[in-house]
C-alpha positions in Angstrom: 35.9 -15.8 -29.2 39.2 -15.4 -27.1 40.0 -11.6 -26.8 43.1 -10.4 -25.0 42.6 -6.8 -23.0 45.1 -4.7 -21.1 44.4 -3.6 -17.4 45.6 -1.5 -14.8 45.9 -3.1 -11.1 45.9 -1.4 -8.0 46.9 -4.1 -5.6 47.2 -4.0 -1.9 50.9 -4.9 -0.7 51.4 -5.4 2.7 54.9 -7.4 3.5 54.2 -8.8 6.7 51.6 -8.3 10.1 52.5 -5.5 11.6 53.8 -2.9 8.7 52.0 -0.7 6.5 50.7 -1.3 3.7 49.7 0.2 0.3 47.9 0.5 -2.8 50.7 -0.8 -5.9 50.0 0.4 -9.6 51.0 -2.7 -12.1 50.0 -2.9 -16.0 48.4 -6.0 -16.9 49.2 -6.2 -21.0 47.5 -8.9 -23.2 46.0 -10.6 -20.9 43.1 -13.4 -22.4 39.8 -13.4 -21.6 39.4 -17.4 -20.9 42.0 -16.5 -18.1 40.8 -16.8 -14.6 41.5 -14.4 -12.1 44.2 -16.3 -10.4 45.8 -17.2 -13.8 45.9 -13.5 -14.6 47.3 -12.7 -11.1 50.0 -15.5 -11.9 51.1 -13.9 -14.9 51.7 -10.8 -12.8 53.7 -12.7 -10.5 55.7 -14.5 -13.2 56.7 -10.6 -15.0 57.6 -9.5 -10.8 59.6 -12.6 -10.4 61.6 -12.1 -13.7 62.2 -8.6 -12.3 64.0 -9.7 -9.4 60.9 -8.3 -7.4 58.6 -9.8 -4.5 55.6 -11.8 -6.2 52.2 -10.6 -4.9 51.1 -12.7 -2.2 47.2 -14.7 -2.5 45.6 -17.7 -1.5 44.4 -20.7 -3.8 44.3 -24.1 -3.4 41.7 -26.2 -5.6 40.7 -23.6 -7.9 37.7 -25.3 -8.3 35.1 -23.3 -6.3 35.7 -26.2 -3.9 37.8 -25.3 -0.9 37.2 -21.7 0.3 40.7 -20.7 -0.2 40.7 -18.2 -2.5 39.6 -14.5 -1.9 40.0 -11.1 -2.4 38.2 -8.1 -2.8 37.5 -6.8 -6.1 36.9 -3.5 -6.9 34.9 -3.2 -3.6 32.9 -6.5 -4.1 34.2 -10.2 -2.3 35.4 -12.5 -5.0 34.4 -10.0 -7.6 30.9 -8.7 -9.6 30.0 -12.2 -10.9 27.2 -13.5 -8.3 27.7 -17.3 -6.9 31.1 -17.4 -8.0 34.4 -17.6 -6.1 37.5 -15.5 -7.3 39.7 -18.5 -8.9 35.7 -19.1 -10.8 36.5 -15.3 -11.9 37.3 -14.9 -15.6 38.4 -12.1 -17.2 36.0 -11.7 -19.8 33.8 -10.0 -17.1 36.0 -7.0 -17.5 36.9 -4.7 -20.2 40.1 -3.3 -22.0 41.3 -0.2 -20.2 39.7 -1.3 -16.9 41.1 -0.3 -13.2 40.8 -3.0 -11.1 41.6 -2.6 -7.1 42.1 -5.6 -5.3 42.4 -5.8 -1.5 42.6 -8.6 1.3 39.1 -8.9 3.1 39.0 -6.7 6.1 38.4 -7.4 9.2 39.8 -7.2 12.6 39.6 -11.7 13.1 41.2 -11.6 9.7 44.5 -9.6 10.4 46.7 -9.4 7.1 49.4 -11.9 7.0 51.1 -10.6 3.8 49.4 -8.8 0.4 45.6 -10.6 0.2 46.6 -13.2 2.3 44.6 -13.0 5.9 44.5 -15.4 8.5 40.9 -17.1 8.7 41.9 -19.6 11.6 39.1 -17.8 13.5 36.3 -19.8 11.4 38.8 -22.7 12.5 38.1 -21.9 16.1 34.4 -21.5 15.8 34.3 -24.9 14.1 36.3 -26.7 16.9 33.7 -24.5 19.8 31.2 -27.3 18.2 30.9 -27.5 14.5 31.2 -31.1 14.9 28.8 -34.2 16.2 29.9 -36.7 18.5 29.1 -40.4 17.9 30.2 -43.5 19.7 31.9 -46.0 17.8 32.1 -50.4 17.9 28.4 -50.4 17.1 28.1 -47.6 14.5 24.8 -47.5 12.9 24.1 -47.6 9.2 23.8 -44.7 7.5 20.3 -45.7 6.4 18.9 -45.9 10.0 18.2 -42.7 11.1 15.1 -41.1 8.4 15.5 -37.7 7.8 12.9 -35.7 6.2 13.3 -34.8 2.8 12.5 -31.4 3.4 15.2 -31.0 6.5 18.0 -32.8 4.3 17.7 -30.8 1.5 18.1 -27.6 3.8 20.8 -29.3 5.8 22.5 -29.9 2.4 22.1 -25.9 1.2 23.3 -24.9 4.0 26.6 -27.5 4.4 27.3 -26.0 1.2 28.8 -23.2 3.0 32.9 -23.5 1.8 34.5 -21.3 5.0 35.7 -18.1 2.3 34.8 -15.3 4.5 33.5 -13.4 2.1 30.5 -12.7 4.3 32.7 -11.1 7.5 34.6 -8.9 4.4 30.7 -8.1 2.8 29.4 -7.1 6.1 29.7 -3.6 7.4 30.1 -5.2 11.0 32.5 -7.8 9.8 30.4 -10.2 11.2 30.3 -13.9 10.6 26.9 -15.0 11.3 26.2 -16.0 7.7 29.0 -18.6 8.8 28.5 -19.9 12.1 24.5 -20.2 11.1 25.2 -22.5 8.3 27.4 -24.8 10.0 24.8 -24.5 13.2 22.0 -25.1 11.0 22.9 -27.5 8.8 23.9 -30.2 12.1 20.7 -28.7 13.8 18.4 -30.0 11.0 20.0 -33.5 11.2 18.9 -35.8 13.7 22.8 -36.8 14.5 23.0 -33.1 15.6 20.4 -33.1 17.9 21.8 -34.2 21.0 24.7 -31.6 21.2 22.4 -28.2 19.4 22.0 -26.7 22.8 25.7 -27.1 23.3 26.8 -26.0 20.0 24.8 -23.2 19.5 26.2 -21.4 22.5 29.5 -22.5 22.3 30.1 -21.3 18.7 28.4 -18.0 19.5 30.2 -17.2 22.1 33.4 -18.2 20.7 32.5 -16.1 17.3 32.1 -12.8 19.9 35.2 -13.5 21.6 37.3 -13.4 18.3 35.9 -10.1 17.7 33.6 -10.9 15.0 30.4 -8.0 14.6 26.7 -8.9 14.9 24.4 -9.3 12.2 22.0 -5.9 11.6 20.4 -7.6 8.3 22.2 -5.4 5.6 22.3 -9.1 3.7 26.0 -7.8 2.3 26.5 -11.4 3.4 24.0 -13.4 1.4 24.5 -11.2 -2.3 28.4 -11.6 -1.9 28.4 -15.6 -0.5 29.9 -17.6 -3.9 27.5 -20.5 -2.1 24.2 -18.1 -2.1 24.0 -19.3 1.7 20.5 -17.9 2.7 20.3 -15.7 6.1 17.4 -17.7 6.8 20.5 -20.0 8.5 20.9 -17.0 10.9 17.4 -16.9 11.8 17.8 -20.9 12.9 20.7 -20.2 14.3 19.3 -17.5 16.7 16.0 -19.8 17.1 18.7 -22.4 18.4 20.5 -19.9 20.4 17.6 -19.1 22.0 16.1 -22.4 22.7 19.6 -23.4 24.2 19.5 -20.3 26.5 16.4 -21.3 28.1 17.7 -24.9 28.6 21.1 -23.2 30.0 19.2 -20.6 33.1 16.6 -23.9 33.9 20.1 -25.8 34.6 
């Protein structure tokens, strides 16, 4: 049955890079329950913009779950209480009438504040161009068919592809690091025999590149793993470390 609760916001308004930025009270007034998170955050914007005021600033794109857009933190928690789910997936029947809600961007120092709960994640762009990525020739391309891959390795390769770029792990992890992300896209071309030929490569390349953007190290507090909307499992970190380590060993022979 489709209730309608009234909420107060406390929303984080920053207006651009380099200025300060603040906690903003707003009243959120019959707002339904088969709304989404987004959809209540547009009707917000729509009573600012009828005000002559700034509209709060977030990301979205799909809202689908799909393209790792979306985020914010909710009331301390990435995308919200709901486990597996991204924010746009969000509905406000998981919270009651009368409820305080805080929303901030996701902190970090690779993810500086652009404006409101908009960051810039163009670091996980980076680490993906270090070697997220196979190469193949092409004019004799082989059929997709002729390369076997173990059931067993595609199924993981699969979980862990499944990872949509968020970076809800670097804003769940004390460290703000992004190992739950770098170790799914390592892991997921490291369990495919296309990925083979380049893992040494790849593995130290993204590594390195994830430490130069200022991204923390992993001390297993799993924030990463109970926030990710994906459920990526940290056992993609242990591979990736396993490939790391292989690679290093290739690298001091050479």
């Amino acid at each position: 049955m489709t209730k309608t609760i009234s909420l107060t916001l406390k929303i984080w308004r920053q207006s651009s890079p380099g200025s300060k930025g603040k906690l903003e009270m707003h009243q959120a007034s019959d707002i339904s329950s088969d709304m989404s998170f987004l959809e209540m955050l547009d009707v917000i914007n729509e009573k600012l913009t009828l005000q002559g005021q700034d509209p709060i600033a977030f990301d979205h794109d799909c809202r689908e779950g799909i393209c790792g857009m979306c985020g914010a933190v909710v009331n301390g928690r990435p995308h919200g209480p709901e486990k597996g789910t991204t924010l746009c997936q969000l509905h406000m029947r998981h919270f009651s009438d009368g409820d305080t809600i805080v929303i901030e961007p996701w902190r970090a120092k690779a993810f500086p504040v652009i404006k409101d709960l908009v960051v810039n994640r163009s670091a996980f762009d980076t680490i993906i161009q270090a070697g997220g990525f196979i190469s193949a020739n092409t004019g004799g391309a082989q059929d997709a068919n002729a390369l076997p891959v173990p059931q067993a390795n595609a199924e993981k390769a699969m979980d862990a592809a499944a990872c949509i770029g968020c970076g809800a792990c670097v804003a769940a992890c004390p460290n703000a690091a992004a190992m739950l992300f770098t170790g799914a896209k390592i892991s997921h071309l490291a369990l495919l025999p296309q990925g083979r030929p380049e893992a040494a490569k790849r593995a130290i390349e993204m590594l390195r590149t994830m430490d130069e953007l200022g991204f923390g190290n992993c001390t297993n507090e799993r924030e990463c793993e109970a926030e990710c909307p994906k459920e990526i499992s940290i056992v993609n970190i242990a591979r990736m470390n396993r490939e790391f380590l292989k690679a290093s060993f290739i690298s001091d022979e050479k």
